[in-house]
N, C-alpha and C positions, 0 to 999 in steps of 0.2 A: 287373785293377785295379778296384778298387771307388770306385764312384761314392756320395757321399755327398752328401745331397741337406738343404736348408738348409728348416727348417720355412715353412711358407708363414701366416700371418695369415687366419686365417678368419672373417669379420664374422657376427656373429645374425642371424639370418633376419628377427627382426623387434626390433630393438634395440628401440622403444620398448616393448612391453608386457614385451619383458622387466627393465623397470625397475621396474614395477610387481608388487611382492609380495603378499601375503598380508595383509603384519603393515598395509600399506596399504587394503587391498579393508576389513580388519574398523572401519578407521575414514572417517569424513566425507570426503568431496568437496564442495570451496565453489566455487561459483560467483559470481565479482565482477564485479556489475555499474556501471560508473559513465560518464556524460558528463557534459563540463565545464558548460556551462553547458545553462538551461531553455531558448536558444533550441536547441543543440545537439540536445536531446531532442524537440521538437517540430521539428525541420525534419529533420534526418539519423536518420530512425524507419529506415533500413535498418542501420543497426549497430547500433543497440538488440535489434533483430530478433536479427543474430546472436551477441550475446553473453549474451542467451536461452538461443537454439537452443545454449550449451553444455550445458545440462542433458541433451540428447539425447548429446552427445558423452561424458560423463560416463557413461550406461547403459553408452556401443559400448564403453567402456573397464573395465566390467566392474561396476561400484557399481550397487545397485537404487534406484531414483528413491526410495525410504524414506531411504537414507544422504545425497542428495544438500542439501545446504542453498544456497540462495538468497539472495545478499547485495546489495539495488539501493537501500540508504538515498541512498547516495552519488550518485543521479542529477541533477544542474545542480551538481555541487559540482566544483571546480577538486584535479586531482590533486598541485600546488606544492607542500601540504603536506599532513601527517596531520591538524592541527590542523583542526577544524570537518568532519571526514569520520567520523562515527561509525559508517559502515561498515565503516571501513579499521581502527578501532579494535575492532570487534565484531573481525573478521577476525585480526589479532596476540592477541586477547584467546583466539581459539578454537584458534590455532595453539599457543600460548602451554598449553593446559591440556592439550596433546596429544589432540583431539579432531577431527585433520583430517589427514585422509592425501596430500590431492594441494589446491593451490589451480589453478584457472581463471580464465583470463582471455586472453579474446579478441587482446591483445598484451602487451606490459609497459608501457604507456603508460597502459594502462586503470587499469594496479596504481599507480604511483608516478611522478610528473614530477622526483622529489627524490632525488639522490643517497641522502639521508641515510635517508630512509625506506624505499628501496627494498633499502639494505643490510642495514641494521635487520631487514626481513622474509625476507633471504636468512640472516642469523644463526640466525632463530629456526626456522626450517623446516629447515636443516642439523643446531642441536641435536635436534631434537624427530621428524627421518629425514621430513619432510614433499614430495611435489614440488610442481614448479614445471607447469601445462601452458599453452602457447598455441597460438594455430595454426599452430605449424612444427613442435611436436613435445613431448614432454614431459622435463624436467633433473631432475638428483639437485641438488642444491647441497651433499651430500656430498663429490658428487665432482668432481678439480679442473677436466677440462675442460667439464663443465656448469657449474663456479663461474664459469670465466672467462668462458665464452659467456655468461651470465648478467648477468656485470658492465658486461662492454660492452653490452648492449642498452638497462639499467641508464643508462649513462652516455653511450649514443645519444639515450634519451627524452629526457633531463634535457637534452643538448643540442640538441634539437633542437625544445623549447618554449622558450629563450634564443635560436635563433636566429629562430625566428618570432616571439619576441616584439621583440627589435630589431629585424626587419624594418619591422613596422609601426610600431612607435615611429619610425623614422627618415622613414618615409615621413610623418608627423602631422607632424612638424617639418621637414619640408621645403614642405609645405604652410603651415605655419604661420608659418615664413618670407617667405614669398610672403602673406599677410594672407588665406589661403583657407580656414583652418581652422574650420568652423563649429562654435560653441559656444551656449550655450542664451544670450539674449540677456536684459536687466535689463529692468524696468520703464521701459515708456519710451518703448524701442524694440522695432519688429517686423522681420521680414527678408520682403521682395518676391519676387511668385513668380521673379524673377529672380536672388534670392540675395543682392541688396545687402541692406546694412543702411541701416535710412531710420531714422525717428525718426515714433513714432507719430502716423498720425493724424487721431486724435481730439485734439480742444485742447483739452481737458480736462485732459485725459492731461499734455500737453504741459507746461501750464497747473501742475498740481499737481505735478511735476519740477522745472520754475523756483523755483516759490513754497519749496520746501526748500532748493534750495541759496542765496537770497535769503535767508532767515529765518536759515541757520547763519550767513551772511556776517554778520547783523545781532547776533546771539545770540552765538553761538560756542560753542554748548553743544548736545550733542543733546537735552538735557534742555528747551533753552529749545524748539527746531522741535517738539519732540512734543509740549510745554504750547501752543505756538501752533495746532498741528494738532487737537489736542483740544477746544480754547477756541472755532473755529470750524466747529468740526464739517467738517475737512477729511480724507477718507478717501483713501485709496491706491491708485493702479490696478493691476490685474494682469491679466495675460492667461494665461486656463486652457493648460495647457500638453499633458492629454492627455486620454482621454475622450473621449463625443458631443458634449460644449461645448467642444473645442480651438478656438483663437483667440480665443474671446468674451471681452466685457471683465470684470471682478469688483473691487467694491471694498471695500476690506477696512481694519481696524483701524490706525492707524498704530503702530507700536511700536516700542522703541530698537533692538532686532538691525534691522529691516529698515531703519531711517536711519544704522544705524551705516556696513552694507553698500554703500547708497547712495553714501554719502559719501567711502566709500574706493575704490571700483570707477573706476578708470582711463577706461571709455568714455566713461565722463560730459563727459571732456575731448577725446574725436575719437580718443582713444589703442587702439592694438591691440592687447594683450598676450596671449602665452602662457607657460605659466609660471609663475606670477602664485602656484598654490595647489600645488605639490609634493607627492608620496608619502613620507613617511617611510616605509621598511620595519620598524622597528621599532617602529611605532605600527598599523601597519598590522594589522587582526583578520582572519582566513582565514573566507573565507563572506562578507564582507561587503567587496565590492570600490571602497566608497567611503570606505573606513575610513585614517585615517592620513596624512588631510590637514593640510598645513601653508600656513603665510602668509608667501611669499620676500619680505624688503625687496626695492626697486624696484631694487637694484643686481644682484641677482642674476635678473629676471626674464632667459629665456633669447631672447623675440622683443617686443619693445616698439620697432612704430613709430607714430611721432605724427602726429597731424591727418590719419591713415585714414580714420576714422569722423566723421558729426555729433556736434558739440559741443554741450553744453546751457551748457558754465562754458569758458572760458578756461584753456589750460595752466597760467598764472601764480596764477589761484586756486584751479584745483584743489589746488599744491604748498601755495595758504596754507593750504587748508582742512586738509591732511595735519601740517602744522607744530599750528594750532591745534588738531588732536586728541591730537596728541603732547604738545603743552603743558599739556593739560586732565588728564593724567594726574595720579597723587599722585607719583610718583617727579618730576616738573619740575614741583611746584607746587602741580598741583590744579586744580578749576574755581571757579568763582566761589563762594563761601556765605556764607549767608543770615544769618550770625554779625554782629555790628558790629564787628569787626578790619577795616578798609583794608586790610590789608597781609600777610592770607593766603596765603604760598606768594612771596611776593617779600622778605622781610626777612631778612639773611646778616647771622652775628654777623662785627663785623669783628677779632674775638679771635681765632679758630679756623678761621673760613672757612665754620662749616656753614651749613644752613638752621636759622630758629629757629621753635621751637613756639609756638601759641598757644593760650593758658590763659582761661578765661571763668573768673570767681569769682562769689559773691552771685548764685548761681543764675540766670547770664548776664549781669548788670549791671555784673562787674566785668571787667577784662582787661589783660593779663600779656605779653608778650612774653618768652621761655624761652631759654637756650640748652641746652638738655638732652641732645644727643645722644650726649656724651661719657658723660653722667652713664647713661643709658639704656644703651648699649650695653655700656662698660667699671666700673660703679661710680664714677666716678669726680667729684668734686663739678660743681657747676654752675657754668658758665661765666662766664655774666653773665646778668642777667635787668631787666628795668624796667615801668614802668607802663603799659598800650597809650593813654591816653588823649591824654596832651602828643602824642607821636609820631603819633599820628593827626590833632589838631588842627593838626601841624607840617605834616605831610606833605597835610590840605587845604587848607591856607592856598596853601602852593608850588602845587598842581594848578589853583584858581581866581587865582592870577595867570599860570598859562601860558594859561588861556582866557581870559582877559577880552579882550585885541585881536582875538579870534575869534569873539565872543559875537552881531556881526552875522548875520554867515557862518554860527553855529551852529544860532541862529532862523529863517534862511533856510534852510536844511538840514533842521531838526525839521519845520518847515511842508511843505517839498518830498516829505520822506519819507512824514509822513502820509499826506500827498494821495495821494501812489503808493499806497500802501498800503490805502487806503482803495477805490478803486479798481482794484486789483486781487481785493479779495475780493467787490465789487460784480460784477466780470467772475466770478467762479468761482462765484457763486451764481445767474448767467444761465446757465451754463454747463446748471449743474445742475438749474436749470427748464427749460431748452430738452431736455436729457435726458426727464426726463419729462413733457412735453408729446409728443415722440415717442413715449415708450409707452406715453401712452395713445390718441393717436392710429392706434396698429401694432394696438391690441386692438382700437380701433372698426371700422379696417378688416375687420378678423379679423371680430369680429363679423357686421360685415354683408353679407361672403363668401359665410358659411354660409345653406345651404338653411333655411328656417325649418321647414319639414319634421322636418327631423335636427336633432330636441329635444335628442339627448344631446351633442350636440356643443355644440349654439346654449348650451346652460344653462354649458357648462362655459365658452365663451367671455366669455359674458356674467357672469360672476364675475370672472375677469381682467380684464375691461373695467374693472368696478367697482371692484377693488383698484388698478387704475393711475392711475383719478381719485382715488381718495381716497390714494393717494402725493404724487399731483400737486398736490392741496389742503392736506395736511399741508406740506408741502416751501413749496408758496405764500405758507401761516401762517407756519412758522417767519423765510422772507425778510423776513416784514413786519414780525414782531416786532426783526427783528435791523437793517433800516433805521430804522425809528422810535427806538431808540437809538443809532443809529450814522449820520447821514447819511452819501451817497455822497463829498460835498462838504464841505471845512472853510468854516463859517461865519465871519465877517469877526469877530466877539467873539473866535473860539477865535485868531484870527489875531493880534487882535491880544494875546492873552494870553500866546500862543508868543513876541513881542516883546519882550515886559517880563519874562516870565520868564527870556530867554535876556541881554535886559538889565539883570538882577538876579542875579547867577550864586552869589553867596553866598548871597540869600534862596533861592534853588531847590535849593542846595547840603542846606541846613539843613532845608527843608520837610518836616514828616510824611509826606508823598506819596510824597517819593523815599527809597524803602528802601534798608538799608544794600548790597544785592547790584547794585544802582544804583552806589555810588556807590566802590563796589569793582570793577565793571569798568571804568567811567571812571578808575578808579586803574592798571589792568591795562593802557588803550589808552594811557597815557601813561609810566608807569615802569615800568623791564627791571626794576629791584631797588632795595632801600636798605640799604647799608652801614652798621651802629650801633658804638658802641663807646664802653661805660662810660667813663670815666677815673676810674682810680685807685678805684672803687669810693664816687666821691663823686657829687654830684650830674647833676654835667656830663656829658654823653652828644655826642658827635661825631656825625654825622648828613652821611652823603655819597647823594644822589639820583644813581640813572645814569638817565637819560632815556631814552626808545626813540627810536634819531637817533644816540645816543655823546654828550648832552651831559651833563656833571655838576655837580651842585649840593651846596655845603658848606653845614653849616649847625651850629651850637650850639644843645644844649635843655638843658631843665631839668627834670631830674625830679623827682617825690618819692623820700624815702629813708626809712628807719625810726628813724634816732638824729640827735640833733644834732652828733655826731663827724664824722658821714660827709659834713657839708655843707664845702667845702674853704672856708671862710671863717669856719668858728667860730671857728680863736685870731683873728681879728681880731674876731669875733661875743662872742665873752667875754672879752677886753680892752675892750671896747667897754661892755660893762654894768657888768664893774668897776672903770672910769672913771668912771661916771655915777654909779654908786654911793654912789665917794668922796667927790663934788662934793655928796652929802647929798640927790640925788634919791630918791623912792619907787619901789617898786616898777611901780606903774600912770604913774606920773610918765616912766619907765625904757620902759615898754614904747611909749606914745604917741614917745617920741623914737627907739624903734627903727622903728617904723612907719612915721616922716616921713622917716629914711632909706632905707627903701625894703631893709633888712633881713626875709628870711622864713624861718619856721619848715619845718623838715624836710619835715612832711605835714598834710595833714588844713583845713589852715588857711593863707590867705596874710598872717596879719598877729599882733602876738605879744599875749599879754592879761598880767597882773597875776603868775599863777601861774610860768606860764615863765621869768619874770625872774626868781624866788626860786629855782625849780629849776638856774638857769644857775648863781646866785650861791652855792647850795649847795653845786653840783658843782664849786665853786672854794673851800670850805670860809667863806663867808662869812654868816653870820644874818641874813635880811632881816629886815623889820622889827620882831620882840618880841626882848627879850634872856631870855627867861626859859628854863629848862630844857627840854630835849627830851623828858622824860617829860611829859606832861596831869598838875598835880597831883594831881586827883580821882579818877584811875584806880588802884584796888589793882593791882599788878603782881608777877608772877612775876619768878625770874632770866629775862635771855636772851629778854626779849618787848619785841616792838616793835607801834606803832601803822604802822598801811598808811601813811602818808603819810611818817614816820619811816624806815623801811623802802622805802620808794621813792625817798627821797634818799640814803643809805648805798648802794643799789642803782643810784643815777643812770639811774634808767627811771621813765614815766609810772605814777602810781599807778593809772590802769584796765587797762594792762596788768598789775600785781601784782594786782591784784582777779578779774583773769581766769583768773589761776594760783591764787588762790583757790580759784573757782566750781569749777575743775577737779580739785581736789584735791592739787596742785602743793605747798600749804602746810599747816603747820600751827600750825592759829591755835583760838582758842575767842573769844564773843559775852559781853561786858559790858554791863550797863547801870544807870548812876546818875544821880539825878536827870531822868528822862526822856528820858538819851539814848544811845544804844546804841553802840558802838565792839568792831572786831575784835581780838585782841591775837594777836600773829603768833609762835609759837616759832622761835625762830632762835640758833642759838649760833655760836661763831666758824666752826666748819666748816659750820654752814648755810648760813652768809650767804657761804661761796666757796663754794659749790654752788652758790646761784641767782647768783652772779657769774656762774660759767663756763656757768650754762643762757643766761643774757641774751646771752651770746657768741655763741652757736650760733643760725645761720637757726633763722627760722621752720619752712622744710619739715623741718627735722630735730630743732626741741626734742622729740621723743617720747624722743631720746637722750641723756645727760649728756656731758660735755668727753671724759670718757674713752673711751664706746662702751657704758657701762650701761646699762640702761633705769634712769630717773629715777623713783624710788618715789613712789608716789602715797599719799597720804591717801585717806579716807574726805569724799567731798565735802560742806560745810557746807551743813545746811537753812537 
């Protein structure tokens, strides 16, 4: 019986070179080199070493050092992604041309932390018959069980910098829990060789920290602390952070980022937060591992506990200070400007709800209150709109009677603040003579240290000597010049002038002195908003004040309007004239008796003259005083022509408004003149004269359009 004998598996003598062919030896071997970070490279120099020493590994494997290419751009750069690695990009770019027969690398961690990239370059090295070597051996990624060993290594790396990286993440925030986690600390404060955080000090320092969030409390604007900071020549401390000058002090420029940061920085209030500025990954740039920072509202901070640290402000005004910068924005309002509107950023139409815009006309002189946002965003017409002037004399008249029972209290206040304030910039400019009084004193010592012998040193000090006196003498100057206008002390005149001013509050209200951004934040500490709302498009305007407190105040105005239609009292306004009329009154006779009623004209004017009357009595088809024909008899005349003043009663509008449609071109008319005197004569035929009917209809912001949506033909405008 025959024995049959079952083939037996016989392994290569030496599997890996026999992977290596031919069509490989006549192409490139790379060599990748990369550590993650510059410290990596400068302290772990034993593995840079050997992922070198693959070029040697590279000969034993048969390529002559001519074939072999060297790729180390990639050294301090993080293998997470391809992005910002122009090594890793040389590298697919060279695999890619088929110009690379084997890649190296010391492990697969060297090559890709990234699933995505590392399969990426197992793709292209499979099409293109390229290997894989590292120090366990060399793969085909043609073939499957090198793919797969491959993939897992692949997706060992890629796990196993997620789990070192959550390691130490968790470990920061477990620390940071615990209020241990040290971070770079603000102006302000330093951290003790024991690791607390103290609050610097120098009081100066200290000194110039207060005086900011002091001056927002006062201001409420960073604009106002940086104008204050500027105005007194008050600079910023800082402390060098790295370099042979770490720790020393620097004072530097104040600017709106660094009091913005200030401002909102939580320590300031004893607060400990981490969390505070998150990684968006999607914002996040490779290479640049500070990149794709964000700013978590305070609800989302992940470790905020309170009254850890020294305070410079109270929790309670930290959260005002956070509120009034939120306020100061344009989306809630705005900040204070320098406009004469009162009522910038607190006026809601009470039509629609929105906020209403504010219009300056006459090249700032004039002003508008808008409700425009319907009209802005959808086309769609204007809301309501009125005059800013009444509504601001409304709306100071209400603010100096809610101060007048305070007007004690407020003089006593204005004086007390002074004086503070006077005295602390009196303190901050000791401050900073006591500064340099020490260094020049630190140079004289220096100075006379030195050997007089050791010229080159003695010269050099004695230079410094001399630039710290003449800092100290400048600095001295400037003090003196800035007390001899400013005493330290309010003087008993200034005292008593804060008195009378504070017990004058309408003269102070009114005074050239107090600018309008004065008297609009005095608007701001006392009203949340004011509620408006036309009626009926007539004169009367609704007027609701909401107080900051919840208290409300109603109130009726009276605005100008543009026609005497729109005043809701003219049929009792034109019954009233052609009553007086009939009774055989004059015109001028008419208007004194409209006056003693207490009857007023639309705009422009609060009391009626001569002409008005006849215009009233016109637009009620009545001839004031001549009975003679509407034509001028001395005037030759075409069909169809009218005199301006003729034409402005047929038209029931002011004849300077028809003269204005004149100048513009609006009409057309030609220039008479007999017997020494000149007159327009106006073409108009039955369809002109409802043309400029239905132009008179239409607002002002839109007569550039006729009733229908035409553009309204223009004449050639008269010289």
């Amino acid at each position: 019986m025959s024995t049959v004998l079952s083939p037996v598996y016989r392994a290569p003598a030496n599997p890996t070179y026999g992977k290596i062919q031919s069509s490989h030896l006549q192409r490139q071997a790379v060599v990748y080199v990369r550590q993650s970070t510059l410290q990596q490279v400068e302290r772990h120099q034993e593995s840079t070493r050997l992922q070198y020493a693959l070029v040697d590994r590279a000969v034993e494997l048969g390529w002559s050092p001519s074939q072999i290419l060297l790729i180390d751009e990639d050294l301090g750069r993080s293998g997470a992604s391809a992005e910002g690695r122009p090594g890793f990009q040389r590298l697919m770019a060279e695999v890619g041309l088929d110009h690379v027969g084997i890649v190296l690398g010391i492990e697969i961690s060297r090559l890709a932390r990234s699933s995505r990239d590392w399969y990426q370059l197992l793709e292209v090295c499979g099409l293109f018959n390229t290997l894989i070597g590292d120090a366990d051996g060399i793969y085909d990624p043609q073939t499957y069980n090198d793919r797969l060993l491959l993939g897992l290594k692949g997706t060992m790396s890629e796990a196993e910098l997620h789990i070192l990286e959550q390691r130490m993440l968790e470990g920061k925030r477990a620390k940071a829990r615990r209020g241990e986690l040290h971070s770079l600390l603000p102006r302000g404060y330093v951290r003790a060789p024991s690791g607390e955080v103290i609050k610097d000090p120098d009081a100066q320092v200290r000194g110039v920290i207060e005086t900011v969030f002091r001056q927002f409390q006062r201001c409420g604007t960073i604009n106002g602390v940086l104008r204050y900071l500027v105005d007194h020549h008050i600079q910023l401390p800082d402390r060098v952070r790295s370099g042979p000058r770490t720790g020393e002090l620097d004072w530097r420029r104040p600017n709106r980022v660094t009091l913005s940061n200030l401002l909102h920085n939580p320590i300031y209030a004893g607060a400990y937060v981490y969390g505070r500025r998150p990684t968006d990954p999607r914002r996040r740039q490779p290479g640049r591992p500070s990149t794709g920072r964000t700013v978590a509202p305070p609800q989302q901070w992940e470790v905020l506990i309170k009254d850890h640290l020294p305070a410079y402000i109270a929790r309670d005004q930290y959260e005002h200070n956070l509120r009034q910068l939120a306020a100061n924005t344009a989306q809630a309002g705005g900040v204070v400007r320098a406009g004469p509107s009162l009522l910038s950023g607190r006026l809601i139409c009470g039509r629609c709800g929105l906020a209403m815009a504010t219009q300056y006309t006459n090249s700032g002189s004039g002003l508008r209150y808008v409700c425009s946002r319907e009209a802005v965003d959808y086309g769609a017409p204007l809301c309501q709109a009125l005059a800013g002037a009444p509504l601001d004399a409304l709306i100071g008249r209400l603010v100096l009677e809610a101060l007048q029972p305070a007007a004690l209290e407020i003089s006593l206040q204005v004086a007390e603040d002074l004086q503070g304030e006077r005295a602390r910039r009196h303190e901050h400019w000791q401050q900073r003579l006591e500064r340099a009084r020490y260094e020049a004193a630190r140079a004289e010592r220096q100075y006379r240290a030195v050997e007089p012998e050791n010229r080159l040193v003695a010269r050099t000090l004695e230079q410094d000597w001399e630039a710290a006196l003449a800092a100290q003498d400048q600095l001295e100057a400037e003090y003196a010049r800035c007390m001899a206008s400013e005493p330290t002390a309010l003087s008993a005149e200034e005292r008593t002038r804060i008195r009378q001013l504070a017990g004058d509050l309408p003269a102070l209200w009114t005074a050239e002195t107090t600018g309008n951004d004065e008297r609009q934040a005095i608007v701001r500490l006392l009203v949340e908003r004011v509620i408006v709302t036309v009626v009926d498009d007539s004169e009367q305007v609704a007027v609701e004040v909401h107080w900051i407190g919840g208290h409300h105040t109603r109130e009726r105005l009276t605005r100008p309007v543009a026609r005497l239609e729109q005043l809701s009292t003219y049929p009792e306004l034109a019954a009233r004239v052609l009553c007086l009329h009939q009774e055989g009154q004059t015109c001028a006779q008419i208007a004194r008796q409209l006056n003693a009623e207490q009857w007023h004209p639309a705009k422009r004017r609060q009391t009626f003259n001569a002409a008005m009357v006849a215009t009233l009595l016109a637009r009620q088809g009545v001839a004031a005083g001549s009975s003679t024909r509407r034509q001028a008899p001395w005037v030759d005349r075409q069909a169809d022509e009218w005199s301006l003043r003729e034409l402005a009663l047929e038209l029931e509008m002011p004849s300077v408004t028809l003269f204005s449609w004149l100048r513009r071109g609006v009409l057309q008319a030609r220039r008479v003149e007999r017997g020494g005197q000149r007159q327009w004569l106006i073409r108009a035929d039955a369809a002109e004269v409802e043309r400029l009917r239905a132009l008179r209809s239409v607002p002002a912001a839109g007569r550039g359009m006729s009733a229908s949506g035409a553009t309204i033909p223009r004449s050639t405008p008269p010289e």
